[in-house]
N, C-alpha and C positions, 0 to 999 in steps of 0.2 A: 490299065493294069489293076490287079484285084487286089487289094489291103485289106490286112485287121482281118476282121469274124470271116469276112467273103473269102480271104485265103485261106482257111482255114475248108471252109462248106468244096469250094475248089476243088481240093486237096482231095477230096475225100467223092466228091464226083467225077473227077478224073481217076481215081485206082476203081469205081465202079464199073467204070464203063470198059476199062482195061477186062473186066474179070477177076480184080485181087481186091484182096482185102489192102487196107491201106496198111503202109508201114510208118513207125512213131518210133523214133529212137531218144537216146537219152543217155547226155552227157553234164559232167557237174562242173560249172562254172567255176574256173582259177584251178580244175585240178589238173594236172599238180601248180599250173600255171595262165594264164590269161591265154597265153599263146598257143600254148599247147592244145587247149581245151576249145580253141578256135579254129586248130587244125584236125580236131578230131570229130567238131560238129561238122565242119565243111566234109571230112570225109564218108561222114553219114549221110550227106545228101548227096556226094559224088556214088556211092556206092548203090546208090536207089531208096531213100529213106523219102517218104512222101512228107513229115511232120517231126523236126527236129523240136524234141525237148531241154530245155538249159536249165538248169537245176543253178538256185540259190541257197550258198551253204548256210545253215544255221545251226546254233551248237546245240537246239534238242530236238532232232527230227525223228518226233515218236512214227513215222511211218515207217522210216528208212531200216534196212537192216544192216548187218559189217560193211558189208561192200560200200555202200552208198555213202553209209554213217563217215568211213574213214577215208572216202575222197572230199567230201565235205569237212572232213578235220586237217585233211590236207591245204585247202579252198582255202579254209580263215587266216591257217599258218601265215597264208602269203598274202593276208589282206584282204579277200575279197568278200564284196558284201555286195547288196542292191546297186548301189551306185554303179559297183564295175563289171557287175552281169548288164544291167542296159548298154555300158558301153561294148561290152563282147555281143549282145544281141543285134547290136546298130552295125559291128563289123561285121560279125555272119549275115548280117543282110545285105550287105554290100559286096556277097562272095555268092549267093543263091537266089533262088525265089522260091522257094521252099518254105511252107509255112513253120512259123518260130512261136513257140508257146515257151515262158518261163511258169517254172515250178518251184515253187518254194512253197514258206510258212507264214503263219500272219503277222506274230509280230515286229522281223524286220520291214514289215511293211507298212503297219502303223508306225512306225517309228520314223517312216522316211515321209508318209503321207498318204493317203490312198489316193487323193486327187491329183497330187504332185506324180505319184508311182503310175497312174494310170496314162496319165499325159506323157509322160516320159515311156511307157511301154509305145504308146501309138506313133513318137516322134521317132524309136529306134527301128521301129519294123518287126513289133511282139504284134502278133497277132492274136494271143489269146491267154489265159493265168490260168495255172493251177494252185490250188491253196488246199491241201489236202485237211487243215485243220478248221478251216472256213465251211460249217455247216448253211447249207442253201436257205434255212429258216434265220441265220444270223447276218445276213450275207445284202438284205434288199440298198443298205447303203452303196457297198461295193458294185454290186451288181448296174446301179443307177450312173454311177459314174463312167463303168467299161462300157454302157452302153451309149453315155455321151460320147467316147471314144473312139468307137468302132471299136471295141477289146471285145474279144467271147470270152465268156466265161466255163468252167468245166468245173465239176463237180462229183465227185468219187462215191462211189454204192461198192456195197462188199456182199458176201456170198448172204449173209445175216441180216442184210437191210429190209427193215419192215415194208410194206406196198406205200404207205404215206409215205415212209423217207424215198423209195423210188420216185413214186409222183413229184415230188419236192423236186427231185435231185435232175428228173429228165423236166419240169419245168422253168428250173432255174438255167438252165446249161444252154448255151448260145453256139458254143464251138463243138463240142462232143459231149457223153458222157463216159466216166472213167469205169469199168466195172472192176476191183480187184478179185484175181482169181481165186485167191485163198485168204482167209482169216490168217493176219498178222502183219507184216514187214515185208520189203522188198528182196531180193535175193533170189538166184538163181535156183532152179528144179529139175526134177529128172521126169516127171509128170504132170499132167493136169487133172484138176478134180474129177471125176467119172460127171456129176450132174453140173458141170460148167458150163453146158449145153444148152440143157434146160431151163438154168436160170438166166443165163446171157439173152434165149429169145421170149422170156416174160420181160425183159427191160426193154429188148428194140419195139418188143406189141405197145409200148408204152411212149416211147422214145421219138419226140420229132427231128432228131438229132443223131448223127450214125453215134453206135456204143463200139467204145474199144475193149479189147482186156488184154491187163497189165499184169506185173506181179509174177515172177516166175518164169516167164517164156525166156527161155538162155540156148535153144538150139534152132536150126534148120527146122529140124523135124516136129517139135513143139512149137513154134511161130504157122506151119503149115497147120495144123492141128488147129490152132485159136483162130486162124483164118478165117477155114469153113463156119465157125461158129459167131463171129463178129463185122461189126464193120472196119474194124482197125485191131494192128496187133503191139503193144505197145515191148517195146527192149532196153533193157537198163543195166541191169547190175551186170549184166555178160557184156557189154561194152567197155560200162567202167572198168571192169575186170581188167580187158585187154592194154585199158590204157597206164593201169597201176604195174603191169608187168614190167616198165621200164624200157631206156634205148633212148634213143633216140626222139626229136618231135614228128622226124619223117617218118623213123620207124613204128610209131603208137599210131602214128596217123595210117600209115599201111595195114596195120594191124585190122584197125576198125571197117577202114574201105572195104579189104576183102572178106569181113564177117558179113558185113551189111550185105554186103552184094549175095550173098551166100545166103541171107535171110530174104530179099526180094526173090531170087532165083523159087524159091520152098515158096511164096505165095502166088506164085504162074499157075493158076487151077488150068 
């Protein structure tokens, strides 16, 4: 069975050969609950999600926008930090085989350890980290350790990223590379950039790693759309959305299955 970086590369060779772009979903660890948030990644991969994302809340996530910012302020309420995202990561692995990347910030990660945080990613069944504030020039320590690990590591490029920061960014990335659609925050859209196109396939001409794009894809019709143009389509704040609507753990978990499944169905080219 494939673990770490290889589930990951998998993952993304399998929605190839299918014809789809892969699907990346993302949910925030402890929102509103440990439990919850365990029913809700599960139902991300029941629903067809090729790459579940587990967000680790921290209280200044300059990426994040409302949506994300306030299930992450949700997250802390109830306690959760590094510690108890590995342990929801180790249980959503015990419900799938579904590649599991956590996302978070650096420094509840220095704080917990990077050697410690990386050991403890590969013992739960993380396949792979995002650190959205971990530039790939500041990064060669982390980077040495995920690769004792078997962790990929990922690495985020935005619409403004100079050719050096690309090059950096597609040779430091072991699991994917992150493209953000638009300059700024996460948060749902009614569009995507006109030349998202264009820039997405100067990063793959670059890229030994499939590229996703993230950042704004909130429908059916906008996930098809990033498809065509990417090797993965990354979905966030329209899930979180779903799950902050309230009800029930079965109901939020219903909730998400049948959007996800509604987001695979849109990438059947």
């Amino acid at each position: 069975m494939t673990a770490g970086v290889d589930r990951v590369r998998e993952a993304f060779r399998a929605a190839r050969e299918r014809g789809e772009a892969a699907l990346v979903t993302y949910v925030m660890g402890g929102d509103p609950d440990i439990e919850t948030s365990r029913a809700a990644a599960l139902a991300c991969a029941e629903g067809g999600a090729d790459v579940l994302e587990i967000g680790m809340p921290f209280s200044d996530p300059i990426a994040d926008g409302r949506t994300i910012q306030a299930a992450g302020e949700r997250a802390l309420r109830g306690g959760t930090g590094v510690a108890q995202c590995l342990e929801l990561a180790a249980s959503v692995r015990r419900g799938t085989d579904a590649a599991i990347v956590l996302m978070g910030y650096l420094n509840p990660v220095l704080a917990y350890g990077e050697g410690r945080f990386l050991a403890d990613c590969a013992a739960a069944g993380v396949d792979a980290v995002i650190l959205p504030d971990l530039p790939p020039e500041e990064a060669v320590e982390f980077r040495r350790l995920a690769g004792l690990h078997g962790v990929g590591t990922v690495f985020l490029l935005a619409p403004t990223s100079t050719e050096g920061r690309v090059a950096e960014a597609c040779a430091a990335s072991t699991g994917f590379v992150y493209f953000v659609s638009v300059t700024g925050v996460t948060g749902a859209r009614t569009s995507l950039p006109a030349d998202l196109g264009r820039k997405v396939a100067a990063v793959r001409a670059r890229s030994g790693v499939p590229v996703v794009v993230g950042f704004g894809v909130s429908s059916p019709a906008l996930a098809r759309e990033a498809g065509r143009l990417a090797d993965g389509v990354v979905v966030g704040s329209a899930i979180v959305e779903r799950i902050a609507r309230g009800g029930t753990r079965q109901a939020r978990a219903a909730r998400v299955r049948s959007f996800v499944a509604s987001l695979r169905r849109a990438l059947r080219r």
